[in-house]
N, C-alpha and C positions, 0 to 999 in steps of 0.2 A: 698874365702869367699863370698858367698850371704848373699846381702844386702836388708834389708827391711822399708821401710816405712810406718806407719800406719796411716791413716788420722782417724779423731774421734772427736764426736763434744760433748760429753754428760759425762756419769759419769767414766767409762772408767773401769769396772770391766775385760771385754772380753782384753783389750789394756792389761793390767796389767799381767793377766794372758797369755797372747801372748809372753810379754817381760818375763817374770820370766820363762818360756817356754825356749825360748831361750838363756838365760844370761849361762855362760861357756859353749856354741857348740860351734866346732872348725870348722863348714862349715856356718852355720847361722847364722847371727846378726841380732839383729831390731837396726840401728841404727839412726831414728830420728822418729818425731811423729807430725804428722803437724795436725792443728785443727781452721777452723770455726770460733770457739767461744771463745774470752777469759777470759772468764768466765767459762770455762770447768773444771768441777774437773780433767778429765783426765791428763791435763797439768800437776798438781801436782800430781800424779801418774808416772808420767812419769821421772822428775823432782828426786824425791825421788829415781828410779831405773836407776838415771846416763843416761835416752837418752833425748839427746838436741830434744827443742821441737821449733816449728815454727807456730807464729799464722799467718792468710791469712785473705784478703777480696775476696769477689764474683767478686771484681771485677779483685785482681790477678788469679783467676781459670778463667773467663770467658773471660778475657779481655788481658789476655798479657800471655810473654811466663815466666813472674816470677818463676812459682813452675814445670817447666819444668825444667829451667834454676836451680833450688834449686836440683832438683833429681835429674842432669845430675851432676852436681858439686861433690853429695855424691855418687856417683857408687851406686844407689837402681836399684836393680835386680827385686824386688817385691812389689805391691802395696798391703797393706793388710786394707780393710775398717773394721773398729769397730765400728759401731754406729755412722755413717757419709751419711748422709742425704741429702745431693747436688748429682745432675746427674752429671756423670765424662764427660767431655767433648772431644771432637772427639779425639782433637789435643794431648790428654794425654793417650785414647784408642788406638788412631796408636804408640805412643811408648812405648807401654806394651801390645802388643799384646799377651791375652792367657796368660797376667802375672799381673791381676788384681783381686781378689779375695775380697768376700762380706759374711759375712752372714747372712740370714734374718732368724725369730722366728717363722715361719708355714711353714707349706709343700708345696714348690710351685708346682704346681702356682698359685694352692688357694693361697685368704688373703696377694697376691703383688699387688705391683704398687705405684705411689705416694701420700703416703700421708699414707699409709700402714705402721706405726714402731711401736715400743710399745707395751703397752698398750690397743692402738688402733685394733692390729692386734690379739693380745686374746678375747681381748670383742667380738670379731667377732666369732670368730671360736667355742665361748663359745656361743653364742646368735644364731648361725648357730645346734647347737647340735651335731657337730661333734662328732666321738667316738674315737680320736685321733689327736694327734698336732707333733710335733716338731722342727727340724731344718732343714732350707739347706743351704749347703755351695754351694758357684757359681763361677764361670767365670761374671767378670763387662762386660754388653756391651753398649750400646746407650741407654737403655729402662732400666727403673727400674724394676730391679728381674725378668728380663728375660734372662740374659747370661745361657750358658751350667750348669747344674749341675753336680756339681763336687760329691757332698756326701750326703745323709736325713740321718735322725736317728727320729725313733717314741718315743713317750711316749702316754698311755692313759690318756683318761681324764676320772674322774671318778665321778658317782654321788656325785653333790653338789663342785664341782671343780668352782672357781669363776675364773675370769679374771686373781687375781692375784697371788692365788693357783698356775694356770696355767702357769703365768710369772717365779715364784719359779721352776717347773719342764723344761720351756724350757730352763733355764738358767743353771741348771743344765747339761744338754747338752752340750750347747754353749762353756763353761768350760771345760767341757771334752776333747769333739771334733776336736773343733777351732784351739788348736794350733798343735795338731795333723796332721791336715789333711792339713795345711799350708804345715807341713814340709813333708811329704808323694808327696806334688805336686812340693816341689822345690826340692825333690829327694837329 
């Protein structure tokens, strides 16, 4: 059995649909869900579909080997980001090498980098007049939205398409996608 952890700091629609993805496979579990903020709706998303959830400070991710020590203890085979917004730091990249997965709402490598999530990152791509947007799944490495890409998927944008038109069709994807190509890469 491979094992998953999702880190997520927000409302937890992509986490939700990852877990209910995987609830009765007999190779893949998500079995915990650690999160940032506690305040997260995802927490109770998580909560509600039976995986123990783990809140953290900046300063257990930057400062100690805490949420090592958490993911060593649960056998996670896989890092799976949902809407988690901190850069993964070294000491958690050397022990998941190639086994840390993101995904971001535009095509990179357009509209990456820090500060890049959202909302933010449609307005852009809308305010840029692009003639298409959608997904890519990654490889996590040192640099925001810059590991290997693992998978895009297009959607157009179409006259009079606003920011959050926009939002609507890349999440539609995301949904799709996401838990899919999770399980495609842990084989």
């Amino acid at each position: 059995m491979q094992r998953i952890a999702i880190f997520a700091s927000g409302n937890g629609t992509n986490a939700q649909r990852i877990i209910e993805h995987f609830q009765g496979n007999p190779k893949i579990q998500v079995t915990l869900l650690l999160s940032n903020n506690p305040d997260a709706f995802v927490l109770e998303r998580a909560k509600n579909l039976h995986v123990p959830t783990i809140i953290f400070t900046r300063h257990d991710l930057y400062h100690s080997n805490h949420l090592l020590d958490i993911l060593s203890v649960q056998g996670i085979d896989y890092l799976v980001l949902a809407g988690f917004l901190w850069l993964i730091p070294d000491y958690i990249l050397d022990a998941y090498p190639s086994r840390i997965i993101n995904i971001h709402p535009a095509l990179l490598p357009k509209y990456g980098g820090k500060g890049m999530y959202g909302m933010r990152v449609h307005q852009s791509v809308i305010e840029a007049g692009d003639p298409e947007s959608g997904i890519t799944i990654h490889y996590v490495n040192a640099n925001y939205d810059e590991g290997q890409i693992i998978f895009q998927e297009k959607c157009l944008i179409e006259p009079g398409d606003t920011a959050e038109s926009l939002a609507n069709k890349v999440h539609e994807l995301e949904y799709r996608h996401y838990p899919e190509v999770i399980e495609e890469v842990m084989g």
